[in-house]
N, C-alpha and C positions, 0 to 999 in steps of 0.2 A: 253532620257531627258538630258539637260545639265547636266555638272557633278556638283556637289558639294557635302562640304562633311556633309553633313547633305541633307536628304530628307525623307518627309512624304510618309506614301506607304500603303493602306487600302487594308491588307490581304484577306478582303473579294469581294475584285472586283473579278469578275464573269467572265469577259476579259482575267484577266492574272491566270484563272484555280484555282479563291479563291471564300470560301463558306462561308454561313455565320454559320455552326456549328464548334463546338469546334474539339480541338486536334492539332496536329503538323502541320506547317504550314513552307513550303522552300520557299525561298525568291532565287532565282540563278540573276547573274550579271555578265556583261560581261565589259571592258572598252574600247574604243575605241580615240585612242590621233590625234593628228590633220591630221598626213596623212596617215589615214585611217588607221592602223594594230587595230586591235581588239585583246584582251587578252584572254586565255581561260576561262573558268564558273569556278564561283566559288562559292559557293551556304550558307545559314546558317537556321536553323531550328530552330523556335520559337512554342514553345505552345501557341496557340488561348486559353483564358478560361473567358468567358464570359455568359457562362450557369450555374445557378447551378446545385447540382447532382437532381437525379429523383431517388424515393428511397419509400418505403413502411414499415410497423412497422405491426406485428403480436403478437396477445397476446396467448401465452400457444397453439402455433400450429395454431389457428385459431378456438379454442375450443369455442363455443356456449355461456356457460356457466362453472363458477370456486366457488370450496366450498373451498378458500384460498385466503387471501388477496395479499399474496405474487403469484407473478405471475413470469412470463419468457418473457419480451420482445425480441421475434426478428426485426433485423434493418438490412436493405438492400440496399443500391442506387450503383447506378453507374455515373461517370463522366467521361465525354471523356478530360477533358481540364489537368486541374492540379491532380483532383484523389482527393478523397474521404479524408476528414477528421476527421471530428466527427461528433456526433448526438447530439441532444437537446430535451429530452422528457419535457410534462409539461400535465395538468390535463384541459388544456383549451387552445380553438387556438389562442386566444392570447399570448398563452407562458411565462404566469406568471408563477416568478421564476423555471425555467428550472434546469436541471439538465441535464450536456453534459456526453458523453460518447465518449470516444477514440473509431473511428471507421475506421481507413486507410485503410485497405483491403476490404471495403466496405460489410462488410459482419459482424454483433457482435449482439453478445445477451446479455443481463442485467438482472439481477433479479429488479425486481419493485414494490413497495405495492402501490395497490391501495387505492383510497379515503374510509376513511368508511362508514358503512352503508348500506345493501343492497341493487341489483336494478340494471341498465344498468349501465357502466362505461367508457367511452372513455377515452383510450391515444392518445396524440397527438404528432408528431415527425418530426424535420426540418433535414436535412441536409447539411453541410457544407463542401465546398472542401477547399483545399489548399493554394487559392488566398481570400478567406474571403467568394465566394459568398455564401448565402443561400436559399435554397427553403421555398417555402412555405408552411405550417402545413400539412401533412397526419394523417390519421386516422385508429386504429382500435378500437371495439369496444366488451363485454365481460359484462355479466350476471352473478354481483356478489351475489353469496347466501350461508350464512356462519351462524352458530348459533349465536343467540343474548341471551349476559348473562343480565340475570334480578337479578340485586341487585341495593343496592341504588347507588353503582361510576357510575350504567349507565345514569341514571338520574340528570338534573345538581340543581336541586331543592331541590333531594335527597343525594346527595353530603358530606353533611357536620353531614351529622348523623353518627350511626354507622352503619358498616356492619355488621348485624349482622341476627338474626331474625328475627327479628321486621323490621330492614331497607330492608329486602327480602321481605316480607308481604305487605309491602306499596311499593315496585317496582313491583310485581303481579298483584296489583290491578291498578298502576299507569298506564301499561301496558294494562290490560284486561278491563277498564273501564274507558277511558280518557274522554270521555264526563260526569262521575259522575255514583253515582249509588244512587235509593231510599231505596233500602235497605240493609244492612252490618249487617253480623253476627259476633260478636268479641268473643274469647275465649283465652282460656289461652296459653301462647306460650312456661309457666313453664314443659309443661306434654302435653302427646297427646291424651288422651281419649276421652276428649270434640269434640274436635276439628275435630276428626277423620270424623262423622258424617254430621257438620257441611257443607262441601263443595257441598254434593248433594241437601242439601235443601237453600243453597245458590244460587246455579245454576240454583234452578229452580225460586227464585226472582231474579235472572239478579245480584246478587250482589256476591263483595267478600266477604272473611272470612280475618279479621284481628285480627292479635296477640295482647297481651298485657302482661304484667305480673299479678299477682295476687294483686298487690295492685298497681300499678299506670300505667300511659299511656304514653309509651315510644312517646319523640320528632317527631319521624319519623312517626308514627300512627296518633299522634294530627294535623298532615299537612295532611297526607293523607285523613282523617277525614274532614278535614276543604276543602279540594281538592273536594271532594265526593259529599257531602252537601246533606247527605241521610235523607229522612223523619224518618226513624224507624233503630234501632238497637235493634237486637237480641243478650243478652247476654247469652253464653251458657254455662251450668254451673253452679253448684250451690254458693253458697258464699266461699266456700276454692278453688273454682277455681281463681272465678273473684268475689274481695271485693264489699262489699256493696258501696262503697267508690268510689270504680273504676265504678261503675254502675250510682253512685250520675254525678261524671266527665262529664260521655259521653253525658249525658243533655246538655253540653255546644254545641255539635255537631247533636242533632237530636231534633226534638220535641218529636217521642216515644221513649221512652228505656225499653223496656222488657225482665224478664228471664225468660231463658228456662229452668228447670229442675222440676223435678216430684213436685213440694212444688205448682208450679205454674199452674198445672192439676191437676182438683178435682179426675178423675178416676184412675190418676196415683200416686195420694199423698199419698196413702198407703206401694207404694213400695220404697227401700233405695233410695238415693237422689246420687247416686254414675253414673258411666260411664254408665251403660246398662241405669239406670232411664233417665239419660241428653239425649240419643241415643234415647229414644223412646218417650220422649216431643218432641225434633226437628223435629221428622218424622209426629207426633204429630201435631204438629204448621204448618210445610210445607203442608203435605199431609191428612188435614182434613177428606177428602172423599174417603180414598183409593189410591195404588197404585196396575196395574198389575203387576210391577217388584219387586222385594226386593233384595238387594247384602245383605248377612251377611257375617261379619267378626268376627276372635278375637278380643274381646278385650283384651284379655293378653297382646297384644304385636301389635305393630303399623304396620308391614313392608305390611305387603299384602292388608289390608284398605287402603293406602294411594293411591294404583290406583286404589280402586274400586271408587273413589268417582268421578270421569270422564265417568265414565263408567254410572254408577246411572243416572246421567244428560242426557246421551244419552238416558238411560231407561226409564225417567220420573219415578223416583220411589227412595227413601230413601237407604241409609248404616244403616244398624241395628249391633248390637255389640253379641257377645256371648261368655261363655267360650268355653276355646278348650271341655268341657265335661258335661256342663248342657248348656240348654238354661235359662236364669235366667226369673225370671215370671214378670217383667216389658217389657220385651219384649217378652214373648210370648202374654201377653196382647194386646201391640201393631200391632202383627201380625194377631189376631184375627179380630182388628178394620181396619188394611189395607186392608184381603182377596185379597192376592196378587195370582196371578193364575200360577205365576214362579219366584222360589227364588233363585238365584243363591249363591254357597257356595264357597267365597274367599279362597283360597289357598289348602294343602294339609292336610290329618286327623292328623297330629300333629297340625295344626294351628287351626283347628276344628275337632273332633271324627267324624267317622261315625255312630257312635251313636247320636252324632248328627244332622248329615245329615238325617238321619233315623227321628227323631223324628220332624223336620220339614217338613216332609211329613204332617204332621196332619194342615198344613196352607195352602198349595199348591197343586197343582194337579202335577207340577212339578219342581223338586229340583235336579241341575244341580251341580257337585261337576268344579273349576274352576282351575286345576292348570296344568303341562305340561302332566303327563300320562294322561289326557283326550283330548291331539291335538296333532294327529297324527306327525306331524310337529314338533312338540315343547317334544316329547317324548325322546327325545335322551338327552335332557336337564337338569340338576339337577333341583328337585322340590323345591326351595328356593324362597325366596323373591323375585328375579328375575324374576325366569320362572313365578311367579304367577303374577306380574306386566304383561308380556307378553300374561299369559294365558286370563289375565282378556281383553287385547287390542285387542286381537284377536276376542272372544268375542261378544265385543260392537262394534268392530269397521273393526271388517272383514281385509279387505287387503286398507280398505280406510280411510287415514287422509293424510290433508292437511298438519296441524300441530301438532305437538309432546310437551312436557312439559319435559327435563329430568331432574331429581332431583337425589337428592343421597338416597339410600335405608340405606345408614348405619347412619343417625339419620334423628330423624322426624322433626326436626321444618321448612328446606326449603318448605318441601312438603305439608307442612299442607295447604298452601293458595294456591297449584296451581292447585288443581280439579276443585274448583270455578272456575278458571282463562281458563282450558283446557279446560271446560265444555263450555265455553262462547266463545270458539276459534272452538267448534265439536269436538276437539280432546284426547289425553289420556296425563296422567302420564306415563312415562317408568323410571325404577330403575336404576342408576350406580352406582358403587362403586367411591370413591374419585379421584382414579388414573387409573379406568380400565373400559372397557364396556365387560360385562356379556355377555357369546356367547350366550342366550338367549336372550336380547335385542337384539346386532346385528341380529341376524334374523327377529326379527320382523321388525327393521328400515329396512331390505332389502327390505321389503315385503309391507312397508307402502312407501320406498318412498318418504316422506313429502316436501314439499317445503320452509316449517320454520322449526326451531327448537328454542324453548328457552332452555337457559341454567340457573337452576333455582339455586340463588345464588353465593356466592363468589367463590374465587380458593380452598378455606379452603374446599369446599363442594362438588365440581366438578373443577379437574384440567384443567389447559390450555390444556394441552396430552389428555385428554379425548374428550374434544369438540370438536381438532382438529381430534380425532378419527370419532366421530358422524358425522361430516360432510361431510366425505366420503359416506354416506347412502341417502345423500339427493338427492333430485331428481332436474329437469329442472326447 
């Protein structure tokens, strides 16, 4: 070519040994002056980079499925031109507001939280080399399934109330009955006696159980309530539970309002108006005609009732109350008018004698004692509130549930409204402590598997270390 000293020269001419991919590109020259002597080569070497990199993003190995929001991005590309320089994740391929990541060696990992909420979740991830160019979005993609806590912060309706009881009660039912329910059994949220009962013969009208205090109707119940838009409420309880007052109120949210306790049964109005009476109207009221199953529990003391009543729902058949040492004669009454043909006995002979196991033989043809020394499985186990939560799951619900309820075993008011709720879901109550999960629970979550879990109440009642424990047990 003539000489001068500037000249155009397209590396990728195919002629003079140029391609059109990237990478190092020699340009050699030679010059030649007028009478003819020619110079030797002299040559210069240019990077081509006109490609961007090619590159892929992996979440958590290539994992299926994640019981953690937090995850592990791997980022991979290669570029022949100028070489790899960073990445751009974002939650959508149009790469709203991105988030880059120094990636030169083409090779880097990130930790990344996912969107919330469970369910499929794609990351999306560009590539950048050295000269600016970018590629266009890759994908991977990951099955998030993590416990969901039910209190009122989950709910943004439920939001401005408190956390408390009561705001757990109306995110149970928020949760287990979003289309409404026609009928709601409301009870005290001051004490657990009532209340105990209450979730199997809720379960079996499709409705929840909501708290209240003894004399007035906490904010987060009046919405809930007003949410619901149920024909009939069942209040349980006699008037030192839930006031007259409180009873007058709930007129404003149903057109029936009925109580339950022995005042309000002509066969039962002779017996005291106390926790066994209220336990055997409700079963009373729900179970007119009989049930074959019957769960009895103490009523001393709350912990091993509170997952029978999940369990009941699956049986089609009532929670009855006893002391750990007599049966009281309101509910032996009751047992006479259900002629249940199998009564299962919540927990261990401190939570009920075998003397009284014994003496409800005279109802039953058979009466099954519930707690870890009778599951071969679950024997190795401390016979606590726990193991009995577990023995009762096992149970009712064999080796299969979808979804699980976990509550705290060490006070009653989260758990009072989530038999209803579990019941309405097929699945059980399991016990935790605030900070720890019961190697009797873990067993059982091994063995159920679930593919939900709710997490029933605030951090005060099951800690963030605990859920993220439970979550490990969940299934695909």
């Amino acid at each position: 070519v003539p000489y001068a000293t500037s000249l155009s020269w397209d590396l990728t001419n195919a002629a003079f040994g140029g391609t059109s991919a990237d990478g190092t590109e020699t340009v050699t020259m030679e010059w030649q002056d007028g009478a003819g002597n020619w110079s030797g080569p002299t040559s210069h070497d240019i990077v081509l980079d006109r490609i961007p990199p090619a590159g892929s993003v992996s979440i958590n190995g290539g994992a299926a499925t994640v019981h953690s929001a937090i995850v592990t991005l791997a980022l991979t590309a290669t570029d022949a031109g100028s070489g790899v320089s960073s990445a751009s994740i974002a939650n959508d391929p149009g790469m709203t507001s991105p988030i880059s990541v120094p990636c030169p060696s083409g090779s880097c990992s990130t930790p990344y939280t996912l969107p919330a909420g469970n369910g499929p979740k794609t990351v999306y991830a560009t590539f950048a080399d050295k000269l600016g160019n970018t590629s266009a979005p890759t994908a991977a993609s990951i099955a998030l399934t993590i416990p969901i806590r039910l209190d009122d912060a989950t709910y943004p309706d439920l939001a401005g109330f408190a956390n408390d009881r009561y705001g757990t009660a109306a995110a149970l039912a928020e949760q287990a009955f979003p289309g409404g329910a026609s009928t709601v059994y409301v009870a005290s949220g001051a004490n657990f006696p009532d209340a105990l009962g209450a979730g199997a013969a809720a379960g079996k009208a499709l409705g929840p159980v909501l708290l209240v205090s003894p004399t007035a109707i906490p904010p987060a119940i009046a919405q809930e309530l007003t949410a619901l838009r149920p024909s009939t409420i069942y209040v349980v309880g006699g008037p030192a539970s839930v006031s007259d007052a409180v009873k007058t109120a709930l007129k404003a949210f149903a057109g029936t309002v009925t109580r339950l306790d022995t005042a309000h049964f002509p066969d039962l109005s002779g017996y005291p108006n106390d926790r066994y009476g209220t336990a055997a109207a409700v079963a009373e009221q729900a179970f007119p005609t009989g049930a074959a199953t019957v769960y009895v529990a103490s009523g001393a003391n709350f912990p091993d009732a509170l997952g029978a009543g999940a369990a009941a729902i699956k049986g089609h058949g009532p929670v009855l109350l006893v002391g750990p040492t007599a049966i009281p004669p309101a509910i032996a009454h009751e047992l006479t008018a259900l002629r249940p043909s199998t009564i299962y006995v919540v927990g261990g002979p401190a939570s009920v004698s075998d003397a009284v196991k014994t003496a409800l033989r005279a109802f039953a043809g058979t009466v099954t004692r519930l707690d870890t020394a009778h599951f071969p499985d679950l024997a190795g186990y401390p016979n606590d509130r726990y193991g009995t939560a577990a023995a009762v799951t096992e149970q009712a619900f064999g080796g299969t549930a979808s979804t699980v309820y976990v509550a705290s075993g060490a006070n009653f008011p989260d758990a009072l409204g989530a038999g209803a709720a579990a019941g309405s879901a097929g699945g059980p109550v399991l016990l935790v402590t605030p900070t720890t999960t019961p190697a009797a629970i873990a067993h059982e979550l091994s063995v159920l598997k679930p593919t939900t879990i709710y997490i029933v109440g605030g951090t005060a009642s099951v800690s963030d270390a605990v859920m993220a424990a439970v979550a490990a047990y969940m299934g695909p």
